[in-house]
N, C-alpha and C positions, 0 to 999 in steps of 0.2 A: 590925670589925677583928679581934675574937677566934677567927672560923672562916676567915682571910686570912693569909698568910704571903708574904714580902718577896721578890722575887728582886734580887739586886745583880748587875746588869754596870758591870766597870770598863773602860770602854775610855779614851781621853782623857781622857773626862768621866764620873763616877758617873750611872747611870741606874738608877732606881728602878721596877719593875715591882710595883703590889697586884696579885696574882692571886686569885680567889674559890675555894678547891678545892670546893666545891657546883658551879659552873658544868661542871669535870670531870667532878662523877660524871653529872650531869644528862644530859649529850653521851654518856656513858659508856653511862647506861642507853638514851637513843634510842637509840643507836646498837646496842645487843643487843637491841634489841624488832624494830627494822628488820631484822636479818641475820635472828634468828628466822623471821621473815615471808617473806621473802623468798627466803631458802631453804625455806621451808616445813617449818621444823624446831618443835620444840615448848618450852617455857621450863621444866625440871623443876622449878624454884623455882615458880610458877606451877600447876605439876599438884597439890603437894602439900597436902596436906588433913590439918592438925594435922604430924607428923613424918613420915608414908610417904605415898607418893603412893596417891591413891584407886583401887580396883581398876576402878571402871565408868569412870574418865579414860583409866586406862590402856586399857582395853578400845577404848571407842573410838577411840584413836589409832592401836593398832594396826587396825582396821579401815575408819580412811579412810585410814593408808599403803596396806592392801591395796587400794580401793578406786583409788587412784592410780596406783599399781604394773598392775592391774587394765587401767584406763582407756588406760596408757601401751601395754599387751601390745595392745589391740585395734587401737588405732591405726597398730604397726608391723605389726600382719597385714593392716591393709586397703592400706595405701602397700607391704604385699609382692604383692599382689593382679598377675598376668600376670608378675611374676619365679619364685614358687616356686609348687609344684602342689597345686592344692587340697588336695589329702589332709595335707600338712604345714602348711598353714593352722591346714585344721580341727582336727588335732590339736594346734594351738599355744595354740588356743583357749580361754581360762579356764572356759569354760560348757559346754564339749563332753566329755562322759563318757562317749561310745561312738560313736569315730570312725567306723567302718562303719555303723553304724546315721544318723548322722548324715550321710556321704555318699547313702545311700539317700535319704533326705529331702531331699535339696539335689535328687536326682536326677531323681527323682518332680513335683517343685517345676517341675524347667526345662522338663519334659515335659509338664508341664497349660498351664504359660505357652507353649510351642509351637506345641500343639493349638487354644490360645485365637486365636493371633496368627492361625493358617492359617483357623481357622473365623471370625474377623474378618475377614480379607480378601477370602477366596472365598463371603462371604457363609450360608457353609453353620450349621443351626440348629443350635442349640448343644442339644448332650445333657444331659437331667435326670440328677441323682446317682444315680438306680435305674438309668436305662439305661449309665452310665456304670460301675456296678457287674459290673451282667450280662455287658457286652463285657469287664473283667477278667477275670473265671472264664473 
């Protein structure tokens, strides 16, 4: 009864309400461990190690934000995939450091998958990397 305090409603009749304030904080704390989560936020009470927050906690948070942030960019460039033109794809792209060079590559890419698809179908042999060399020069 000593960590318990009384509520009085007088309506007609006196009603007496024990409330436990521990049961508060308890709901209190679920309830910010869950939001935390769930928005996928982080608990600074929690990061702290002795009075500042640790430098390698910190470090890693901000790099699974990046990593999420990250994740999120790729996903809106593949769902923009036949709306916006490759070229502003690729360059939207977290991993792509040299957009031109990197269209060459995608280009070169579609052009061996072409040549695979045509020499698949009409049966025709497929060229060794030397002779496949030679005919670029």
């Amino acid at each position: 009864m000593s960590r318990s305090f009384f509520l009085l409603l007088v309506l007609k009749k006196s009603i007496i309400y024990q409330v436990n304030p521990e049961n508060y904080r308890l709901i209190l704390s679920i309830l910010s461990k869950e939001l935390i989560k769930n928005a996928s936020g982080y608990d600074v009470d929690e990061l702290k190690s002795g009075t500042t927050p640790n430098q390698m906690t910190i470090k890693s948070i901000y790099n699974d934000i990046d990593l999420d942030i990250e994740s999120q960019v790729i996903a809106d460039i593949k769902n923009s995939v036949g709306i916006l033109s490759k070229e502003t794809l690729v360059a939207q792209h977290p991993y792509v450091t040299n957009v031109e060079e990197e269209l060459k590559k995608i280009e070169k890419e579609e052009q061996a998958q072409q040549e695979q698809a045509l020499n698949d179908y009409f049966g025709n042999p497929q060229k060794t990397p030397e002779e496949k060399v030679e005919n670029e020069k």
